[in-house]
BAFI-3210 file (N, C-alpha, C; in Angstrom, 3 decimals, decimal comma, padded with zeros to 6 digits):
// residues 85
n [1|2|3|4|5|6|7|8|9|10|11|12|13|14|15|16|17|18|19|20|21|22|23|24|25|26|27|28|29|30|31|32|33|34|35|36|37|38|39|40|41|42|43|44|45|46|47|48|49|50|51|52|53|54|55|56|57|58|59|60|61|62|63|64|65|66|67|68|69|70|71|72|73|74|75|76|77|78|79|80|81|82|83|84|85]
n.u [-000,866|-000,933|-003,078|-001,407|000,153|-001,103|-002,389|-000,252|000,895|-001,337|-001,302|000,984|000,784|-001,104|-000,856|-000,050|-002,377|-003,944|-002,195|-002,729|-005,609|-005,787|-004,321|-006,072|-008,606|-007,420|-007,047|-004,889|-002,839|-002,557|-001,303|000,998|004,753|005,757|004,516|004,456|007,062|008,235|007,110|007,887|009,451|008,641|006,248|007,085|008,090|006,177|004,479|006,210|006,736|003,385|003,747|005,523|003,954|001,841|003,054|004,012|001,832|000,211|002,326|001,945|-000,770|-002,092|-003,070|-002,185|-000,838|000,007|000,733|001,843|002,194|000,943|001,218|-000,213|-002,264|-002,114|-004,693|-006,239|-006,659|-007,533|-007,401|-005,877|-006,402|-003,719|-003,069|-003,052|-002,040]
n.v [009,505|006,991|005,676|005,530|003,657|001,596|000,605|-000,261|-002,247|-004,053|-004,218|-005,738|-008,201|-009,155|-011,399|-013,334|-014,066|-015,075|-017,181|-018,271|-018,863|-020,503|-022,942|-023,731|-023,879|-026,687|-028,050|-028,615|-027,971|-024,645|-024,133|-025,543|-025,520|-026,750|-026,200|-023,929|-023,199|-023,526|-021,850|-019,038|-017,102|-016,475|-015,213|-013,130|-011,575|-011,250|-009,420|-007,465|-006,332|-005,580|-003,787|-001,615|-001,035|-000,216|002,080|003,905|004,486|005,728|007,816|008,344|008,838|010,765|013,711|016,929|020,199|023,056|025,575|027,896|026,653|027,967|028,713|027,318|029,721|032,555|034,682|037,394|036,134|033,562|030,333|030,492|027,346|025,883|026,438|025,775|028,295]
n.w [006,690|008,329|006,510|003,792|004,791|005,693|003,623|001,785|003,567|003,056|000,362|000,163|001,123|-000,052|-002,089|-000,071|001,167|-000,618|-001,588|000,647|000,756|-001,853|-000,385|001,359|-000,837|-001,908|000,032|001,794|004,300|006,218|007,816|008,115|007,769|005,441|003,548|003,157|002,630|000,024|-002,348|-000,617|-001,668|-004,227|-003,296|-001,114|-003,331|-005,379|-003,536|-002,883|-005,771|-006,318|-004,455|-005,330|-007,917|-007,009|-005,823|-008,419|-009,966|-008,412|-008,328|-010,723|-011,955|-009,647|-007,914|-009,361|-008,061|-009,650|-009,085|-006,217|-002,929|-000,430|003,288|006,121|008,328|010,864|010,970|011,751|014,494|013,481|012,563|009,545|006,735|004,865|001,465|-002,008|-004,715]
ca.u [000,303|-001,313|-003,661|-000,840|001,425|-002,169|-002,345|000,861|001,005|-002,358|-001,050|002,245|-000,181|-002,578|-000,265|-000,419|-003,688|-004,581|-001,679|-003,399|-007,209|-005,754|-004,049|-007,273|-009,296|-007,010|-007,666|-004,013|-002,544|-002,187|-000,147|001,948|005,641|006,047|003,319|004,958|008,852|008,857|006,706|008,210|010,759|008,089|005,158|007,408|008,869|004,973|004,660|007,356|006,075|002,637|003,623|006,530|003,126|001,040|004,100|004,205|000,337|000,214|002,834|001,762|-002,183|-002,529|-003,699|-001,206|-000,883|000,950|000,609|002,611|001,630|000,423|001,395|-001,240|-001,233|-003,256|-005,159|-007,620|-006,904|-008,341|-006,166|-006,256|-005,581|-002,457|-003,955|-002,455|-002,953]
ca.v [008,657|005,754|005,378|005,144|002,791|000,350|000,159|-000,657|-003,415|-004,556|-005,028|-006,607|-009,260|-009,908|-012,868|-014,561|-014,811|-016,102|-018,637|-019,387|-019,598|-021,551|-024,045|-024,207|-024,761|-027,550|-028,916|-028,593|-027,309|-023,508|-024,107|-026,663|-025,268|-027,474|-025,787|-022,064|-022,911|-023,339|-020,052|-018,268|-016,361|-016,070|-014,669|-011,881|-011,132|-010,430|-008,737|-005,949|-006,307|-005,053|-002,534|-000,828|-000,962|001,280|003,407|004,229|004,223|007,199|009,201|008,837|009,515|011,701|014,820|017,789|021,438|023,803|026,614|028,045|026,721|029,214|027,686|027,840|031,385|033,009|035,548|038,110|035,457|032,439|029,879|029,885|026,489|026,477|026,270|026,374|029,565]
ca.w [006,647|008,101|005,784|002,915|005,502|005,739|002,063|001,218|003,790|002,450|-000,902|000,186|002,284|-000,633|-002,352|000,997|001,330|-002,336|-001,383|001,507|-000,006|-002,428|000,065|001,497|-001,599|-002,383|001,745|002,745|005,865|006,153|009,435|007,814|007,475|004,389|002,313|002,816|002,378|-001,069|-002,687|-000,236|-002,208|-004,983|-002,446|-001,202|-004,812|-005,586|-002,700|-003,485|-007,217|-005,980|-003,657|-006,229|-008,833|-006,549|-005,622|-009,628|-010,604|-007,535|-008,857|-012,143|-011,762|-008,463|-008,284|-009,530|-008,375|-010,348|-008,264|-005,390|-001,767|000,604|004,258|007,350|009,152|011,289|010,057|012,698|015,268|013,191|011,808|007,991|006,430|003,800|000,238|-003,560|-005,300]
c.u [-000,052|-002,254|-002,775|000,116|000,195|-002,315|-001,564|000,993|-000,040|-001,793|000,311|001,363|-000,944|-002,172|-000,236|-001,813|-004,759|-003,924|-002,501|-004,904|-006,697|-004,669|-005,390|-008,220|-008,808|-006,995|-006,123|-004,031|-002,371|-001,462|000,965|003,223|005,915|005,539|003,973|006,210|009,053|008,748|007,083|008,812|009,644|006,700|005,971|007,574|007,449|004,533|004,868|006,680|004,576|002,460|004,484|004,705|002,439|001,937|004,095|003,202|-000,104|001,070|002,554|-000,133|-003,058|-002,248|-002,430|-001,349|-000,060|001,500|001,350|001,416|001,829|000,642|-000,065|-000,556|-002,449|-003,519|-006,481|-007,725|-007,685|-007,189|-006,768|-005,486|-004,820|-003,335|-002,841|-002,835|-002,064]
c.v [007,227|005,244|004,658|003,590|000,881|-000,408|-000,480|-002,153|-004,589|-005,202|-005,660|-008,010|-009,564|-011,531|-013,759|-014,899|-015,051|-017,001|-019,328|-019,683|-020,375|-022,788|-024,359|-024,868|-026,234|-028,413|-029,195|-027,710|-026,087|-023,277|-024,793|-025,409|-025,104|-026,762|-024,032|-021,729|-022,558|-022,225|-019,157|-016,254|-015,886|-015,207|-013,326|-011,238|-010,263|-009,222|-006,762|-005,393|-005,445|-003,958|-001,028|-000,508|000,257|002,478|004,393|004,549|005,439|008,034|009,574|009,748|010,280|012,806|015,621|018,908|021,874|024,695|026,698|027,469|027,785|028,328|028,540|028,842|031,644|034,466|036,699|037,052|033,562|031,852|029,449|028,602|026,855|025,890|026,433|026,997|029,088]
c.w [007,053|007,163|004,472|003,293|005,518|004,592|001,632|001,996|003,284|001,220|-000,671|000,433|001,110|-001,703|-001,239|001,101|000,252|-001,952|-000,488|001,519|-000,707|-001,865|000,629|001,131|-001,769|-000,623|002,245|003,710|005,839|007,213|009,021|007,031|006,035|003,726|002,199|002,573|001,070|-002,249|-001,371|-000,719|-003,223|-004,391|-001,825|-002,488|-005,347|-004,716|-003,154|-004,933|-006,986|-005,444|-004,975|-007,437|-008,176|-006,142|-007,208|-010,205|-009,266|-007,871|-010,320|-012,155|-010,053|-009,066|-008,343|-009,076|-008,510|-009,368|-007,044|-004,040|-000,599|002,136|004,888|007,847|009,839|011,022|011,414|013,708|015,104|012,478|009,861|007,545|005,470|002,818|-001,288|-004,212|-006,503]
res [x|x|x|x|x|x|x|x|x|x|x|x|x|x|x|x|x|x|x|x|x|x|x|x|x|x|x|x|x|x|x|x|x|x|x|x|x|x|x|x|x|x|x|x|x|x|x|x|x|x|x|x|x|x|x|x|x|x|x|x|x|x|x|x|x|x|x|x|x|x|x|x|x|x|x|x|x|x|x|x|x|x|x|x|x]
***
């Protein structure tokens, strides 16, 4: 779960920091107010846009099983993990 929760903020976060390499390249301020008011609205919008993409591109190409799940049990004192038969 964190792993999926890291990702997702990852790709929300990756339009900011192209905006802000490319305030850089161009030698403005990356502290400066001014320079982040006005893509604001368009830097989240990507954001969401990015994250909704991998939400859709994981349910479409992750892995499928058909098959019934078997839960964890213990078995002769050992714990069997749960599996899809």
């Amino acid at each position: 779960m964190i792993r999926v929760t890291f990702e997702t903020l990852l790709l929300f976060i990756i339009p900011f920091i192209v905006y802000s390499v490319w305030l850089k390249i161009g030698q403005k301020s990356t502290l400066d107010p001014e320079n982040w008011s006005r893509p604001l609205l368009t830097l989240v919008s990507a954001g969401f846009i990015l994250v909704a993409l991998f939400f859709v591109a994981t349910g479409l190409f992750s892995e499928r099983h058909l098959g019934a799940y078997e839960p964890a049990h213990i078995e002769n004192g050992q714990l069997v993990p749960g599996t899809f038969k």
